[in-house]
C-alpha positions in Angstrom: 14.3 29.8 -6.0 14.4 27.7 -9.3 11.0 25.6 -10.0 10.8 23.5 -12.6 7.5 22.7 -14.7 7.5 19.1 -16.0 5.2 17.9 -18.6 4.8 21.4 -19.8 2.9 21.0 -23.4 1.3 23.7 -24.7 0.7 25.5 -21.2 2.7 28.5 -22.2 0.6 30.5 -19.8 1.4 28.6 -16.6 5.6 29.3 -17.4 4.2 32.9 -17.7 2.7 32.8 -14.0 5.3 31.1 -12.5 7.9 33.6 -14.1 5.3 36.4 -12.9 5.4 34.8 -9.6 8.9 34.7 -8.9 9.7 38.3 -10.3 13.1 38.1 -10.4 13.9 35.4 -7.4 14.6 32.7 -9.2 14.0 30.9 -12.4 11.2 28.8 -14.4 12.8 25.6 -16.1 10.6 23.5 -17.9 10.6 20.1 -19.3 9.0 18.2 -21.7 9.4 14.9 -24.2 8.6 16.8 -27.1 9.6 20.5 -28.1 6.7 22.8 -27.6 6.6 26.8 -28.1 5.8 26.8 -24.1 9.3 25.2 -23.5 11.2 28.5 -25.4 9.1 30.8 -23.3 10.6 29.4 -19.9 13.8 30.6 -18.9 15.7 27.6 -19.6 14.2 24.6 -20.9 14.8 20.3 -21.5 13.3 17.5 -23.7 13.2 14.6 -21.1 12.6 11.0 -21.7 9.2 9.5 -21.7 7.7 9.2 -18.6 7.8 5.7 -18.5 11.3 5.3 -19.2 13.1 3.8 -16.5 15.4 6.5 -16.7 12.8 9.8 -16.5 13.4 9.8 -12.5 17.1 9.7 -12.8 17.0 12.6 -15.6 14.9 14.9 -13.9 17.3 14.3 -10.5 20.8 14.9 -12.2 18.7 18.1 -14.1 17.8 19.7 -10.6 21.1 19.0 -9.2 22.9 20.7 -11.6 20.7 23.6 -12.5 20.1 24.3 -8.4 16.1 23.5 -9.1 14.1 23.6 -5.8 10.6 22.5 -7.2 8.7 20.5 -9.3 5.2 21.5 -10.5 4.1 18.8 -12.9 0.9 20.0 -15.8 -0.1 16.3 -16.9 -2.0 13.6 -15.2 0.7 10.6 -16.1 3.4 12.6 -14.5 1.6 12.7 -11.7 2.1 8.9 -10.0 5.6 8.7 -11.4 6.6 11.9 -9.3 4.1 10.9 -6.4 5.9 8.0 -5.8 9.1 9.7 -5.7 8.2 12.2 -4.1 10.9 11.3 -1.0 14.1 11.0 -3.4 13.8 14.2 -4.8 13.3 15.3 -0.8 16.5 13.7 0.3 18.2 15.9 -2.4 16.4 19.1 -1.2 13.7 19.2 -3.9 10.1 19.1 -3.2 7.7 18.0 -5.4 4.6 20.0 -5.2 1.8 16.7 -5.8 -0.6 14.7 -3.6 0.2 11.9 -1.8 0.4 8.5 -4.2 -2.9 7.4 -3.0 -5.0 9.9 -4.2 -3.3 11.0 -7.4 -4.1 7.3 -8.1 -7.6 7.5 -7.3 -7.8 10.9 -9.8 -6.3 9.2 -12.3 -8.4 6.1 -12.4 -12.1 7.1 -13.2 -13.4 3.6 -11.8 -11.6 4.4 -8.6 -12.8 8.2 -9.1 -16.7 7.4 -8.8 -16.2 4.9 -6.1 -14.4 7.7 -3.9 -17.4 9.9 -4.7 -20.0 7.6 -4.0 -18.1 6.4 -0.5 -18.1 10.2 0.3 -21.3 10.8 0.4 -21.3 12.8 -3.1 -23.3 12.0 -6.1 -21.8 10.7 -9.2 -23.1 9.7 -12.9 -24.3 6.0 -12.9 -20.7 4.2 -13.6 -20.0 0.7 -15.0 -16.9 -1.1 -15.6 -17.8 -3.9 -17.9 -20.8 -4.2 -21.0 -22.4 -6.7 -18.9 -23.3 -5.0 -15.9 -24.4 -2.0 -18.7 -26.8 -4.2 -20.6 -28.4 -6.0 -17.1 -29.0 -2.4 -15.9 -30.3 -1.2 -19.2 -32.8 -4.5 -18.8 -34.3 -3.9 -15.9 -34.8 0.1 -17.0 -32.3 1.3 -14.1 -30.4 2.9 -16.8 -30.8 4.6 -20.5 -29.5 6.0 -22.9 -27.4 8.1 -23.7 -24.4 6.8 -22.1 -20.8 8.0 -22.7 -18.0 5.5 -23.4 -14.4 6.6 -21.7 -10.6 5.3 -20.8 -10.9 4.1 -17.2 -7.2 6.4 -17.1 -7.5 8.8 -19.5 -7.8 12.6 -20.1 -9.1 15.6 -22.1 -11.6 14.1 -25.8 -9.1 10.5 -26.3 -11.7 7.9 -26.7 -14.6 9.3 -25.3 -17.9 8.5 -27.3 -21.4 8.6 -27.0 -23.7 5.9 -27.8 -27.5 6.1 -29.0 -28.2 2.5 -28.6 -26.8 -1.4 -27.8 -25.4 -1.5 -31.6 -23.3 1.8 -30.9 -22.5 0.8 -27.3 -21.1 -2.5 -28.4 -18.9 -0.3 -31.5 -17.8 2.8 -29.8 -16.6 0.2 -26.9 -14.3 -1.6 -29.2 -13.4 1.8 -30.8 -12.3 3.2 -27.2 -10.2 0.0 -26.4 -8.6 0.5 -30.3 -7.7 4.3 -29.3 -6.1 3.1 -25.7 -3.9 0.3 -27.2 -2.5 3.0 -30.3 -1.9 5.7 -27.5 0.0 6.3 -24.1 -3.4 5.6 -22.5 -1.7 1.3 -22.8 0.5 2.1 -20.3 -1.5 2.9 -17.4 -4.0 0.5 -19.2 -2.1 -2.3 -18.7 -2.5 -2.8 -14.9 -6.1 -4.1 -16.4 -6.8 -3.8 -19.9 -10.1 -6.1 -19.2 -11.5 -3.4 -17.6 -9.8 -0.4 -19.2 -13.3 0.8 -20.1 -15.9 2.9 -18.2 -19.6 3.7 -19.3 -21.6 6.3 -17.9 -24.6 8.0 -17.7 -24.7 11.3 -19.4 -25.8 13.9 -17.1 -27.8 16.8 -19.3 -27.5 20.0 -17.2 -25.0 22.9 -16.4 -21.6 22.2 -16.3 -18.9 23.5 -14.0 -15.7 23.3 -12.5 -13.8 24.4 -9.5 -10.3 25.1 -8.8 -10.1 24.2 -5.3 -6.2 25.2 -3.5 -4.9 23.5 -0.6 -1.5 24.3 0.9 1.3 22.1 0.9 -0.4 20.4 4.2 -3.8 19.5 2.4 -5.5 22.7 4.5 -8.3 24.5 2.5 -7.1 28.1 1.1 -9.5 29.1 -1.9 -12.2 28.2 -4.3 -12.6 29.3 -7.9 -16.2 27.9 -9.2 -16.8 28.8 -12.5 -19.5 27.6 -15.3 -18.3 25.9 -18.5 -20.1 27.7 -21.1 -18.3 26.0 -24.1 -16.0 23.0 -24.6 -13.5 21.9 -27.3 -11.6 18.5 -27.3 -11.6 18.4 -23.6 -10.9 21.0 -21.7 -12.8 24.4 -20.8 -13.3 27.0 -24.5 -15.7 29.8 -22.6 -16.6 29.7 -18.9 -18.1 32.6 -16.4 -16.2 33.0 -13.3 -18.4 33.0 -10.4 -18.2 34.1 -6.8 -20.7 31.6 -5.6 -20.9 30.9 -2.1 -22.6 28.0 -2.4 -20.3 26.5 -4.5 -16.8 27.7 -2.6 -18.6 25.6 0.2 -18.9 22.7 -1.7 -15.3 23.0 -2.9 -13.9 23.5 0.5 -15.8 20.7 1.8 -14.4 18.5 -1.0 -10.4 20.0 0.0 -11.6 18.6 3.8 -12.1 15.1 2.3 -9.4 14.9 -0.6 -6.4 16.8 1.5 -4.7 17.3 -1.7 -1.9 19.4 -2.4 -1.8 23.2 -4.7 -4.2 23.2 -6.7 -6.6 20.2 -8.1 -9.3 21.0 -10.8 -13.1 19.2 -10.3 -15.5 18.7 -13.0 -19.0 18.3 -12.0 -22.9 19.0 -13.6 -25.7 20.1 -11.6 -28.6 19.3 -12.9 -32.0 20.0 -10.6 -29.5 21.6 -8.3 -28.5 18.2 -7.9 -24.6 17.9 -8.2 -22.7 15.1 -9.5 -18.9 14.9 -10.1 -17.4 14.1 -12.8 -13.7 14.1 -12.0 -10.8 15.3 -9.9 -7.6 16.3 -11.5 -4.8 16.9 -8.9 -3.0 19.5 -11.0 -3.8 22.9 -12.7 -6.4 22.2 -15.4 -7.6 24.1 -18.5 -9.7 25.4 -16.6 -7.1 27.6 -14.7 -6.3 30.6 -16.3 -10.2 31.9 -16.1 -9.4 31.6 -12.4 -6.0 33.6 -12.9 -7.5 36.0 -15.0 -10.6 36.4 -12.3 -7.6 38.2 -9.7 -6.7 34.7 -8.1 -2.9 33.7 -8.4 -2.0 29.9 -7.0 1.4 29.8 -8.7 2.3 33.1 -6.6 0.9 31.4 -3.3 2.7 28.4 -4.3 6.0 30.3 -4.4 4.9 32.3 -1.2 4.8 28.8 0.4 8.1 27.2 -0.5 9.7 30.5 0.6 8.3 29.7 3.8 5.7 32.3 4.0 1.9 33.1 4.4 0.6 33.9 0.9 -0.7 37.7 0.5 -4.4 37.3 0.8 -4.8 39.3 -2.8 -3.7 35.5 -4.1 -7.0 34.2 -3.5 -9.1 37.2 -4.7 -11.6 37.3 -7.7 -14.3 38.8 -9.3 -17.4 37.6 -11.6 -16.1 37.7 -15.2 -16.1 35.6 -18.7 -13.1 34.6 -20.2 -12.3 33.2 -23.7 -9.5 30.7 -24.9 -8.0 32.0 -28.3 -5.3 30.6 -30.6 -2.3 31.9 -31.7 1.2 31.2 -34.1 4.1 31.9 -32.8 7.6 32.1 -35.4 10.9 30.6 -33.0 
């Protein structure tokens, strides 16, 4: 069994965990459009073209063929529709794609889509807007105040996300996230409506947490990981406290009912006078994953337990309370 981790980054941990997970059956290839220490960790490893190149589909086809590659696990949110739509190509040539169905991948990736699915749901959300207009008519009639956070409608991790004090700073930081969008990758998923590229949100002051919520490769609920976000930097999760909540695991497994995604998908959400509201989904593994793998929970071995065809070993989905801590390190290649 050869899997294949496209869009790897700087996830060297995740080739770890699949390379752990396969012990010896197989190997980890992973790909990516730039060269990244995580790339030279994986068994054998490819620079692809962007993912918006009309030939990153071909490439990664022709690469599975020839390297006998059985699965694709993708790590980055703009993979995630490309592959999604796919998804039946790489069947026909006996590789499955490990990624929720088109539909909702789109609906994670587009935080104006995101909110309406959680309102529609019965879920509560921050106060979202898609335009400065409907901000400054709620701001009039005192339905809304500040704070209010500033964000890519499709975007990810600490790219154009500001907060504004006032009208003066809504009104600049607005200009300043459509400025970040057009100079990054953010323009192309942008561009199917750069007039309303832009969300703006209430900020929600409260505890923060996420889940890593598993599904099989059916959509069926298999495990919960809640876990409080204890510190943040540029995105994604610094310090969090693994928790064995039962409250919580509910409320993840009630979301998995709804969603019926596919592996694992990583939910941010605040609770603030034990009210929750969600944030966002992210149909992938998130930052926030390895204080889950280092709790006793392993997806990517479950994940290879399923595309052998079997039940995964319930030890997968075991955890315990615990803190974890992100750290730095250089690396000489």
């Amino acid at each position: 069994m050869n899997i294949l981790i496209t869009s790897t980054g700087r996830r060297t941990y995740m080739v770890d965990y699949f390379k752990d997970a396969l012990d010896g059956r197989g190997k980890v290839f992973a790909a990516n459009s730039e060269m990244t220490y995580a790339l030279k960790k994986a068994d054998e490893y490819v620079l692809t073209p962007n993912i918006y190149d009309t030939t990153y589909v071909d490439f990664l086809l022709n690469y599975c063929a020839v390297n006998d590659i059985q699965a694709i696990i993708s790590l980055f949110d703009i993979d995630l529709p490309v592959l999604a739509k796919n998804k039946s190509l790489f069947l026909e040539k006996g590789i499955k794609v490990i990624v929720s169905d088109f539909d909702f991948v789109s609906v994670c990736n587009d935080k104006w889509k995101t909110y309406q699915f959680i309102i529609n749901n019965g879920f509560n959300a921050p106060n979202t807007f898609i335009n400065l207009t409907s901000v400054k008519e709620a701001l009039d009639k005192c339905e809304l105040e500040f704070p209010l956070i500033i964000k890519p409608r499709w975007g990810m991790g600490s790219l154009g996300i500001f907060e504004a004090e006032n009208v003066e700073e809504l009104e600049l930081f607005y200009k300043k996230t459509k400025s970040a969008i057009l100079k990054s990758y953010l323009r192309y998923e942008s561009a199917q409506n750069i007039d309303e590229s832009i969300i703006i949100q209430e900020k929600i002051v409260g505890e923060e947490w996420g889940l890593d919520v598993f599904n099989d490769f059916d959509g069926n609920y298999l495990a919960c990981v809640p876990k409080r976000k204890v510190a943040m930097r540029a995105g994604e999760t610094d310090i969090a406290e693994v928790s064995t909540n039962e409250e919580l695991v509910s409320f993840g497994s009630l979301i998995s009912s709804i969603t019926k995604h596919v592996a694992n998908m990583d939910v941010d959400f605040f609770i603030k006078d034990g009210v929750k509201y969600i944030l966002e989904f992210n149909c992938r593994f998130g930052g926030q994953y390895p204080f889950s793998h280092i709790a006793g929970v392993d997806f990517p071995r479950a994940i290879v337990s399923m595309l052998y065809g079997e039940i995964p070993y319930e030890q997968c989905f075991y955890y315990e309370n615990c803190r974890g801590f992100k750290d730095l390190e250089v690396k000489k290649v």
